[in-house]
Backbone as numpy.savetxt, mean C-alpha at the origin, in Angstrom:
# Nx Ny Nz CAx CAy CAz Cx Cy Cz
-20.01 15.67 -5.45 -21.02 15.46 -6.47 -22.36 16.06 -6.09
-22.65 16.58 -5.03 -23.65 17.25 -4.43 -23.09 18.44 -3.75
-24.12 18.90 -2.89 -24.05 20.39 -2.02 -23.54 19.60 -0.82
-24.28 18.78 -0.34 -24.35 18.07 0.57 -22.89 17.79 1.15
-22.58 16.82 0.08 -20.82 16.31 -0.39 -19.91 17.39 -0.11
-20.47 18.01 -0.75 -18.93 19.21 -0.75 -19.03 19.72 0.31
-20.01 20.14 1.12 -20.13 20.33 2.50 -19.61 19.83 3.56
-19.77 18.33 3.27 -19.51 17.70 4.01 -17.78 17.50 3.56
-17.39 17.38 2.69 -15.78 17.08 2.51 -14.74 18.40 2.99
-15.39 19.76 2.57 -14.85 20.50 3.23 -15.06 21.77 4.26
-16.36 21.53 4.34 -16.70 22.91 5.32 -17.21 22.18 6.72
-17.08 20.70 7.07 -18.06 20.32 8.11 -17.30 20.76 9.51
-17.77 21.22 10.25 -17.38 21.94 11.64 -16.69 21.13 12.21
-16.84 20.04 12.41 -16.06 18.48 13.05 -15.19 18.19 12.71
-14.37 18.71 11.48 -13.67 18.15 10.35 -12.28 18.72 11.14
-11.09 18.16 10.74 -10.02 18.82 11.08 -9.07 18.28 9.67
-8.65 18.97 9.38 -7.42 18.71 8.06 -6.23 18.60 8.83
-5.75 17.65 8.20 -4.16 17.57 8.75 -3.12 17.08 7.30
-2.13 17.96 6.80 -1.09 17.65 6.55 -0.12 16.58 7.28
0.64 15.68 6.53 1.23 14.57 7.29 2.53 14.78 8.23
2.50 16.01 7.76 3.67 16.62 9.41 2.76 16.86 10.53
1.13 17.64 10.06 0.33 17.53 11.19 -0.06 16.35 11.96
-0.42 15.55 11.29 -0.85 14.32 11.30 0.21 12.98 12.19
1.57 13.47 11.70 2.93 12.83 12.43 2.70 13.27 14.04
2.53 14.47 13.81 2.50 15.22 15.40 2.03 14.89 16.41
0.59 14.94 15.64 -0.95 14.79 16.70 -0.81 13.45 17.13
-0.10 12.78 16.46 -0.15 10.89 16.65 0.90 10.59 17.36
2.60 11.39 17.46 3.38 11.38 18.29 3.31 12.15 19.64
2.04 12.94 19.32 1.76 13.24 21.31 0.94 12.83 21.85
0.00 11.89 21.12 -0.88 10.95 22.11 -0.47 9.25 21.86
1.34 9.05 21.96 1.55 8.35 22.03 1.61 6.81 20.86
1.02 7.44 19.69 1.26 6.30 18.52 2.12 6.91 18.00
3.08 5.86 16.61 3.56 6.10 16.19 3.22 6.78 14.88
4.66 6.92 13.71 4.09 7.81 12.79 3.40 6.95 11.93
2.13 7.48 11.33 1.63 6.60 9.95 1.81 6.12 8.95
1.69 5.00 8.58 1.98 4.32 7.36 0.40 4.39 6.49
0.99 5.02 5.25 -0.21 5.15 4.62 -0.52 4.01 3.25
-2.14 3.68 3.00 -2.31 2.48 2.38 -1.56 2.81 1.45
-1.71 3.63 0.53 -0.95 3.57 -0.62 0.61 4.67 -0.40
1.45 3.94 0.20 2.28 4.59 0.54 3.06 5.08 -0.98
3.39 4.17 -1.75 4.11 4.93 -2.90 3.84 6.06 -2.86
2.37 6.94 -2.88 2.43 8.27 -3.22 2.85 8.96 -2.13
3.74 8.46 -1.29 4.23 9.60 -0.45 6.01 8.83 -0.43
6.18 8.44 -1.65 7.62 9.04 -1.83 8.33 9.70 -2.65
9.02 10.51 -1.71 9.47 11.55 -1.87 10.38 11.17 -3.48
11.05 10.08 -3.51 11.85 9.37 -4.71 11.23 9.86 -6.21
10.01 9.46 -6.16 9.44 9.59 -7.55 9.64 10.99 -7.99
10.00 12.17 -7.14 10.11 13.37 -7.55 11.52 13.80 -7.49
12.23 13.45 -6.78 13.66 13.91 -6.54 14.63 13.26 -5.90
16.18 13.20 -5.70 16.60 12.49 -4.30 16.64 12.67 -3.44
16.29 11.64 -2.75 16.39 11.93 -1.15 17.52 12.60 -0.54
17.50 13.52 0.63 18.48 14.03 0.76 18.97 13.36 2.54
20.36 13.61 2.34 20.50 12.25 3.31 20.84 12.69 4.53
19.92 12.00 5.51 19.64 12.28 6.94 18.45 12.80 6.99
17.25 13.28 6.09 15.89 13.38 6.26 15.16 12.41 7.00
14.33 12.84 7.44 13.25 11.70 7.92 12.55 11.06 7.22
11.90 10.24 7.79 11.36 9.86 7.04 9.43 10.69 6.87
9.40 11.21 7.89 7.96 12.02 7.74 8.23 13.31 7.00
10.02 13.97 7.22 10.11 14.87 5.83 9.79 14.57 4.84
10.10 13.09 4.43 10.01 12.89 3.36 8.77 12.72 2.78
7.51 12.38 3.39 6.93 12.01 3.13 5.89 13.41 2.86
5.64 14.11 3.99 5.41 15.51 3.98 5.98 16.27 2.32
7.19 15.98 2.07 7.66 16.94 0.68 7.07 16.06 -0.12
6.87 15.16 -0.05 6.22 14.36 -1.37 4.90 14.89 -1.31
3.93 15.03 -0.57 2.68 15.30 -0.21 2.35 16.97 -1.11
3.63 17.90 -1.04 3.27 18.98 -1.28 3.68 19.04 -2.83
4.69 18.10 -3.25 4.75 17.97 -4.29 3.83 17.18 -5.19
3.44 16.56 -4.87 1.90 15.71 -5.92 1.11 16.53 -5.95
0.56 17.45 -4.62 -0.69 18.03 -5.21 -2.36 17.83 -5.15
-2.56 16.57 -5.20 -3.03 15.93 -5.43 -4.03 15.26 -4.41
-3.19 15.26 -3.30 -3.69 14.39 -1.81 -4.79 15.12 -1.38
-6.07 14.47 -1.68 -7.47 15.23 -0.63 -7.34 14.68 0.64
-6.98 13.57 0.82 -7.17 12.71 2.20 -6.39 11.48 2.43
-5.35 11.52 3.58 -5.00 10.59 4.06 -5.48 8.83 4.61
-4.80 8.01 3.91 -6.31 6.75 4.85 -4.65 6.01 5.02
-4.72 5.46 6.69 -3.43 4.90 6.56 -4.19 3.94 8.23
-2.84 3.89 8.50 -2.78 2.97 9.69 -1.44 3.92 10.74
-1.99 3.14 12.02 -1.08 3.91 13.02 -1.01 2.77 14.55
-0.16 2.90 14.81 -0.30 1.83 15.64 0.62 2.76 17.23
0.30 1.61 18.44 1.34 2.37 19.83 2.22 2.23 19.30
3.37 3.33 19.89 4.73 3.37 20.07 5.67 1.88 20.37
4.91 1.63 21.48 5.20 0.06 21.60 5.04 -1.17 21.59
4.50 -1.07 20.24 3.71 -2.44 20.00 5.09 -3.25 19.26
4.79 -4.22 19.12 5.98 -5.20 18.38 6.01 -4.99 17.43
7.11 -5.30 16.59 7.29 -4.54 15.36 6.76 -5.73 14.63
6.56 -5.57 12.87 6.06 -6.18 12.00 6.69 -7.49 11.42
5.77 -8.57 11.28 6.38 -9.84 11.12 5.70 -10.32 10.10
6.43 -11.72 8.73 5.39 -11.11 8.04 4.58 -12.81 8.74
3.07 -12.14 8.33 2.18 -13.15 9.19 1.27 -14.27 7.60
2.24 -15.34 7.48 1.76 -16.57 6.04 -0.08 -16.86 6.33
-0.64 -16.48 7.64 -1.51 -16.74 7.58 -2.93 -15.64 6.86
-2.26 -14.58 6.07 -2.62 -13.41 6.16 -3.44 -14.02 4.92
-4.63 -13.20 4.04 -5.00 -13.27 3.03 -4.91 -12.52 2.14
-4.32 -12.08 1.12 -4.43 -11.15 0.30 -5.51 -11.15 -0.70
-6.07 -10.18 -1.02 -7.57 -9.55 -2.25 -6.19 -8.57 -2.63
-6.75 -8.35 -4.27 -6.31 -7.77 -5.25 -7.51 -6.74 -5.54
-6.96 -5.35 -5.84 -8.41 -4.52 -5.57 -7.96 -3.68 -7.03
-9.27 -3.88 -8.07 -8.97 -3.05 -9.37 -8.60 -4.05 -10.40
-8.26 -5.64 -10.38 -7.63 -6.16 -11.42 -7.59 -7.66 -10.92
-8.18 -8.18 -12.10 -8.22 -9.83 -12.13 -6.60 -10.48 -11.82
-6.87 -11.59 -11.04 -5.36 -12.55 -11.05 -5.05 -12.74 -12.01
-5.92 -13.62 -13.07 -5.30 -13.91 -13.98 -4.38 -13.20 -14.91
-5.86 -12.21 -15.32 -4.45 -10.86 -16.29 -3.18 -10.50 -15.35
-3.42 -10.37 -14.49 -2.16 -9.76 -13.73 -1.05 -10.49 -14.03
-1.37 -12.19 -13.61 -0.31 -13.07 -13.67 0.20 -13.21 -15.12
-1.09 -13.20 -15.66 0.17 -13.03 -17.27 0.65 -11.98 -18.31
-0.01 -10.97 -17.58 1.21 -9.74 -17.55 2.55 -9.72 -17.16
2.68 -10.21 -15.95 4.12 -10.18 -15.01 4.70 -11.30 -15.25
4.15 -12.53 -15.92 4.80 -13.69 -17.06 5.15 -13.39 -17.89
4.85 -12.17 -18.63 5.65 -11.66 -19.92 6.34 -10.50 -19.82
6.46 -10.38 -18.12 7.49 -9.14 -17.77 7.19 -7.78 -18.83
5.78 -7.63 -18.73 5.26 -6.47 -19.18 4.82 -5.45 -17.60
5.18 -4.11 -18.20 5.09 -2.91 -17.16 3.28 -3.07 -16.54
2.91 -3.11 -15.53 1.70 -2.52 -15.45 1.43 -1.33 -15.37
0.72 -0.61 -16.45 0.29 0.73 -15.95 -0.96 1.56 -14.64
-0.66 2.28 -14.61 -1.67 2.86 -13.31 -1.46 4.61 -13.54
-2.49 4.61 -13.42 -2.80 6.19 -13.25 -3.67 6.38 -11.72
-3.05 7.94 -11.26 -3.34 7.98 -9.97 -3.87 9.49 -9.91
-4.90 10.01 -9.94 -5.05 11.32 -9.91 -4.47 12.23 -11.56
-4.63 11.44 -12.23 -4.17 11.84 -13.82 -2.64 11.76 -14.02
-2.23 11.17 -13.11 -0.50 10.98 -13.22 0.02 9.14 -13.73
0.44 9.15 -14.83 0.65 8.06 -15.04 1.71 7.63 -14.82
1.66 6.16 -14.28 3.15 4.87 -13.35 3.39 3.60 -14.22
4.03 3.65 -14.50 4.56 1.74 -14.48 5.21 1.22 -13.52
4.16 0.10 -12.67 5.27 -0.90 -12.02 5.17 -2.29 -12.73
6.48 -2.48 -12.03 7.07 -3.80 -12.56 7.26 -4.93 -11.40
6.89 -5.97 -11.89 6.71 -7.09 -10.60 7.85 -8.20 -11.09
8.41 -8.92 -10.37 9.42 -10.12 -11.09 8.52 -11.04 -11.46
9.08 -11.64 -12.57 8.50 -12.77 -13.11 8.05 -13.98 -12.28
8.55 -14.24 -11.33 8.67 -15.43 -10.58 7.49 -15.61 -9.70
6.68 -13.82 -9.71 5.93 -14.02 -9.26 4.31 -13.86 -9.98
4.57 -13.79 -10.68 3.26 -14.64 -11.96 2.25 -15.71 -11.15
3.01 -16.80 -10.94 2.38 -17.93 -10.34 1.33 -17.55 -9.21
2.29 -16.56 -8.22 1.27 -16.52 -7.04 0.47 -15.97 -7.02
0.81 -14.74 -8.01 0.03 -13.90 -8.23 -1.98 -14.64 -8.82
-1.52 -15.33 -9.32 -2.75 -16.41 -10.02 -3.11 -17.10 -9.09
-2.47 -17.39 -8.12 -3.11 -17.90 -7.26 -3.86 -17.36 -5.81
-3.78 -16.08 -5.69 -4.93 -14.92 -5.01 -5.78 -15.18 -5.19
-6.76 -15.36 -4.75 -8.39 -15.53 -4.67 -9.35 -14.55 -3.92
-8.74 -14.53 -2.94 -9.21 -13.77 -1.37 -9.96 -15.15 -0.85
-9.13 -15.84 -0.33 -9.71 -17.07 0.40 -8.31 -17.90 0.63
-7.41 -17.91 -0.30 -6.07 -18.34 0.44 -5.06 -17.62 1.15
-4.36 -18.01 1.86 -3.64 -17.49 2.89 -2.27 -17.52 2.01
-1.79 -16.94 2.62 -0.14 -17.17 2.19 0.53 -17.71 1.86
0.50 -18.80 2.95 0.78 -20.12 3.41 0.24 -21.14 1.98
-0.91 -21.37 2.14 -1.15 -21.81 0.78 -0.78 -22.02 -0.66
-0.72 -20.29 -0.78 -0.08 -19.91 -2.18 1.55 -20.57 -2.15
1.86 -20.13 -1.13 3.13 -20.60 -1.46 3.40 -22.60 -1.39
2.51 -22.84 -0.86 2.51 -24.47 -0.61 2.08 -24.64 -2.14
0.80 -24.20 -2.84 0.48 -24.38 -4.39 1.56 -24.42 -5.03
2.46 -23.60 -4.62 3.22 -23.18 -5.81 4.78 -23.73 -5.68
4.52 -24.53 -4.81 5.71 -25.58 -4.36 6.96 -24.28 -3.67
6.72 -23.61 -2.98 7.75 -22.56 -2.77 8.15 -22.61 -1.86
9.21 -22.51 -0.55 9.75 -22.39 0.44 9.30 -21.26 1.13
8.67 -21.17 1.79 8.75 -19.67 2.96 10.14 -19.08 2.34
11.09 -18.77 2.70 11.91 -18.09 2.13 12.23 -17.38 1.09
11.92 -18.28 -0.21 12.00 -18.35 -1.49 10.79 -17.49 -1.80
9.48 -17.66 -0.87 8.24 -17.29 -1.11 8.69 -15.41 -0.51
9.08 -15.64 0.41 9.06 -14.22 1.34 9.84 -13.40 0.19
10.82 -13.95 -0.59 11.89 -13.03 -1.10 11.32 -12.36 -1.84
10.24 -13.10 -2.77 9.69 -12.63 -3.89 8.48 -11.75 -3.63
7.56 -12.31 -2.55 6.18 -11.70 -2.07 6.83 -10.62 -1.38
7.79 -10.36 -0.66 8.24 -8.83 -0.40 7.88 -7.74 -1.50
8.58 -7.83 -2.53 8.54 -7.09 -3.92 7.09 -6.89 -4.27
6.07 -8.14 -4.44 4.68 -8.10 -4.80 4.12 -7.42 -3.59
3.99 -7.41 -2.25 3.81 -6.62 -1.59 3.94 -5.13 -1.29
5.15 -4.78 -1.56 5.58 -3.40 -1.71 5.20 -2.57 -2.73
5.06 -3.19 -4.05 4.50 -2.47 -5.04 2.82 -2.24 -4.96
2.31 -3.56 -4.69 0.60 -3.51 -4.81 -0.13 -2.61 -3.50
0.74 -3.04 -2.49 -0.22 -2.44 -1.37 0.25 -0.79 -1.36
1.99 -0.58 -2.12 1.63 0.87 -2.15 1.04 1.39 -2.76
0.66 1.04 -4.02 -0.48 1.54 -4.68 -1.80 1.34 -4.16
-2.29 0.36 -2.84 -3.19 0.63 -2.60 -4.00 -0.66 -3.96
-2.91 -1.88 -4.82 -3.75 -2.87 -5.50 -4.23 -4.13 -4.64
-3.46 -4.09 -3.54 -3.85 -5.06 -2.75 -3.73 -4.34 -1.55
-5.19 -5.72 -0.78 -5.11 -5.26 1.09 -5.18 -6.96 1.59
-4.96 -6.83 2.60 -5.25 -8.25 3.72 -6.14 -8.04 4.14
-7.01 -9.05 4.14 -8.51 -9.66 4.71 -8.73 -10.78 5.05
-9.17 -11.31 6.60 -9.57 -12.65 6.59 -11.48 -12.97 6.50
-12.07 -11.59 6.04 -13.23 -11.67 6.49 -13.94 -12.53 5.18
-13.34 -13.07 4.19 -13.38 -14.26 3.49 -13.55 -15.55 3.30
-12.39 -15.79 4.53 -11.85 -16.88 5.00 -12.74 -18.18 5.32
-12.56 -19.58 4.34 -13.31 -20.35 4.41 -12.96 -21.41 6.00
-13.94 -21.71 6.19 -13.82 -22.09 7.67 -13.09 -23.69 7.51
């Protein structure tokens, strides 16, 4: 939006661009693993074609990358090689970023598509009904744990469903975890 900006986004001397095969690389020789990016949906490869079987998964993600078009910049996460793998943690908080609970929840109560546009490309996802409830019950101040205690749900029962609400929102990048909320 300035001289400044554009300067700074693509000509700054410091800057290094990396494609996510670059990016896989540089992170697998100083010992982290490969990246998981916030809004991972847009790096699958699925939405454009089938997977072809025995790819990687950073092929895949890489051909999706060249196929959107679209990608100015990577924002993800990366962690050591040997850190413990992922558990899911009830104490976590989820924020909803772009869209009220409420509408949300009674959208996905009437098992209506949500739309999203991403760079002028338009998506529908679809969330199960079942999870309406919890969805309404996000604040950014309850934990997991909570929602699912509100909503009379079993850890289990809760995990089955918040998998799905998880996978869709955070690949789009509609939700993140935050405890910097968190009422004492």
């Amino acid at each position: 939006q300035s001289d400044a900006g554009f300067y700074d986004l693509l000509l700054h001397s410091q800057d290094q661009a990396f494609d996510v095969a670059g990016l896989a690389a540089i992170l697998s020789e100083t010992g982290w693993g490969a990246p998981s990016f916030c809004e991972a949906a847009a790096y699958d490869l699925s939405r454009f074609a089938p997977v072809p079987k025995g790819m990687t998964v950073i092929d895949q993600m890489a051909a999706a990358e060249k196929l959107d078009g679209t990608m100015k910049v990577h924002v993800g996460y990366a962690r050591l090689q040997k850190a413990e793998p992922f558990k899911l943690d009830l104490n976590r908080i989820p924020h909803l970023r772009g869209v009220k609970p409420d509408a949300l929840s009674r959208a996905v109560a009437q098992g209506r598509e949500l739309p999203l546009t991403r760079a002028g490309q338009g998506y529908k996802l679809q969330l199960p009904k079942a999870s309406a409830p919890l969805l309404a019950a996000v604040n950014g101040q309850r934990t997991l744990s909570e929602i699912a205690q509100r909503n009379r749900v079993d850890p289990i029962g809760f995990q089955a469903v918040w998998s799905q609400v998880e996978a869709t929102l955070t690949g789009w990048g509609l939700m993140l975890y935050s405890n910097l909320l968190k009422r004492s």
